[in-house]
N, C-alpha and C positions, 0 to 999 in steps of 0.2 A: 411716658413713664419708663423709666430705668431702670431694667433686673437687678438684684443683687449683685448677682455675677459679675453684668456689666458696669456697675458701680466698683468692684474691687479691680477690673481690668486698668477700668481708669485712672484708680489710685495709685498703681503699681510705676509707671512711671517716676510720678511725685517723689514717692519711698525711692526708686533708684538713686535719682539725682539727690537725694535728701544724703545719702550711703556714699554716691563719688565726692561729692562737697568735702564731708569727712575725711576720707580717705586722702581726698588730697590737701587737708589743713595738717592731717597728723605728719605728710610726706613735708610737707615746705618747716613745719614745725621743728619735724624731727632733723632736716637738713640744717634749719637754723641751727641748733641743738650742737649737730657735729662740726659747725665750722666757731661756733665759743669756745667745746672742748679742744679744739685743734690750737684756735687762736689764742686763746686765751686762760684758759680753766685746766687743761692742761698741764700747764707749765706752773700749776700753783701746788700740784700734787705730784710731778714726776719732775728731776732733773733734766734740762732739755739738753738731746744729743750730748747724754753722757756715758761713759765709755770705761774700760779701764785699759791701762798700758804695760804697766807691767805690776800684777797685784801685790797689794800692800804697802807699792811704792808710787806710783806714778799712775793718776787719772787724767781724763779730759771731757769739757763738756761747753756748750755754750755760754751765753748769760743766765745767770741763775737769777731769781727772783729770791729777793730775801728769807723765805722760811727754807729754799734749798739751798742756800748758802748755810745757813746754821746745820739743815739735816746731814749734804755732803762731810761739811768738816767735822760736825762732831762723828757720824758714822765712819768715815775714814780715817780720822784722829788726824787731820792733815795738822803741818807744820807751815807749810807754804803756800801762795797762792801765785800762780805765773800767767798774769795777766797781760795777753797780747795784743791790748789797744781795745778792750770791748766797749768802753769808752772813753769820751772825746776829755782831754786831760783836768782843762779847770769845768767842769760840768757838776751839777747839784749830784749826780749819779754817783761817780770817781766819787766825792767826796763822802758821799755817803757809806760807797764801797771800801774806801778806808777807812773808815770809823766805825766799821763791821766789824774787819778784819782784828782791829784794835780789840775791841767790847771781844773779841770770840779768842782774843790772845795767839793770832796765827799771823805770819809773815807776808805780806800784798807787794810783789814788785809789778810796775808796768812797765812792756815793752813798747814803742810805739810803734807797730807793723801795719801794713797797707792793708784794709780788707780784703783785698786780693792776693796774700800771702806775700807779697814782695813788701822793700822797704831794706832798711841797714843791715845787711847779714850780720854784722858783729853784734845786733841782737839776737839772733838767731846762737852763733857761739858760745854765748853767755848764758842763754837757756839751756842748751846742751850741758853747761858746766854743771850747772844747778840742777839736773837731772838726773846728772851721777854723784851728788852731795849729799851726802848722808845726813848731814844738818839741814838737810833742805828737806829730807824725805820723811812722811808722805807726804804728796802735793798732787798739786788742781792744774793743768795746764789749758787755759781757759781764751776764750776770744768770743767775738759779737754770737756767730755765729756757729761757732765749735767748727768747721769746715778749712778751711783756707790758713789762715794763720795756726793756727792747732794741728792742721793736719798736716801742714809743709814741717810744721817743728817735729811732731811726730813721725812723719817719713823721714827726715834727719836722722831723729834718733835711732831708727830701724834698721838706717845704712851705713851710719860713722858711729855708733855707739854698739849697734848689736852686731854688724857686719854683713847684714842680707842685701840682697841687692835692690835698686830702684825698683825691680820691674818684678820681683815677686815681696815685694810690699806695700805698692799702691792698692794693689786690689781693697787695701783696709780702709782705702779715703774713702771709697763708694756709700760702705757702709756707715759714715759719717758726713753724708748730703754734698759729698764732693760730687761734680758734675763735671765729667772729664771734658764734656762739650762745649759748654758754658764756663769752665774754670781752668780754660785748660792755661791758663796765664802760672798759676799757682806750681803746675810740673814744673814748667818751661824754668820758675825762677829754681826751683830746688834741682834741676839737670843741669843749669849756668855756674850756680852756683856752689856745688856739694864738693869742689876739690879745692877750693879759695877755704871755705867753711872747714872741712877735715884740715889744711895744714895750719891756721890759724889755732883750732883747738889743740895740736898737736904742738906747737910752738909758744904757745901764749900769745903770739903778738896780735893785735888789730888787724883787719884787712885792709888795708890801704887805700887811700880815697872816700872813706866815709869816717864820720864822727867814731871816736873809741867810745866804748860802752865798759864802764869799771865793775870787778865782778861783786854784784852785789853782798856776798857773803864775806868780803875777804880774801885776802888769801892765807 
């Protein structure tokens, strides 16, 4: 026969493992939990890798998922959107994304840039133009991943439009998923390229050796 006592010793076990099982349903659960908001659910309630450039005028941010496309532009009263390739040109996406832009009565140009920030600089110029256009402004300077293309345009602007230098305005990619390690393609094109970029903007004409990019606004 079995005391009491040594009947609750033996239970005590069971109760443990009955307490870690739990414990670690709510951990894998709750894991699961933060990699939807991360991946997924997230970006249905915040703009993803959105930013502002110079307030009231000029934002940036990744792909937006449709209810932040309406929030961003009616919240910022945007007039333009400067889409630098966040999708791929004849795709259900694009299509859809201009037929937003339409329905929201706001201007959608695309640039076609590399995901890796390189590609035609005389889209790069032409962004620039648009970024000091008062008919353009405020606006969304937008790409796949708000990073690389956004950020090289944005480092542009910081250097040939505001006048700072490369090397005390990068530090601002970081904080925009830039990865000096992994992306370091994306410097390399805007240190190649930023005195071709400055005299074109300053002269009007194309860079030579790439397709001309016509300024979408007019002149």
């Amino acid at each position: 026969m079995v005391s009491g006592e040594a009947a609750v010793e033996t239970r005590r076990p069971r109760f443990g493992v009955r307490w870690l099982g739990l414990i670690g349903l709510l951990i894998v659960l709750g894991g699961a939990g933060a990699v939807a908001w991360h991946k997924v659910l997230r970006d249905r309630f915040f703009p993803r890798n959105f930013g502002t450039v110079v307030e009231g005028r000029i934002y940036r941010s990744a792909r937006l998922t449709d209810p932040m496309v309406r929030h961003v532009v009616e919240s910022k009263h945007l007039k333009t959107i400067l889409d630098l390739g966040a999708y791929e040109p004849d795709s259900e996406r694009e299509a859809e994304m201009r037929a937003m832009a339409e329905e929201l009565g706001v201007r959608r140009f695309r640039f076609s840039l590399i995901g890796d920030g390189t590609g035609n600089p005389n889209y790069y110029v032409q962004a620039l133009r648009l970024m000091q256009d008062d008919r353009a402004l405020p606006m969304l300077v937008m790409c796949g991943a708000g990073a690389q293309r956004t950020g090289a345009c944005v480092l542009l602007y910081r250097t040939l439009v505001e006048g700072k230098t490369i090397q005390e305005s990068y530090a601002e990619t970081f904080r925009y998923k830039h990865d000096p390690g992994d992306d370091w393609i994306m410097l390399a094109y805007v240190a190649d390229w930023n005195d071709e970029i400055r005299r074109s903007l300053e002269s009007g004409e194309p860079i030579p050796g790439f397709d001309p990019v016509p300024y979408p606004l007019g002149e």
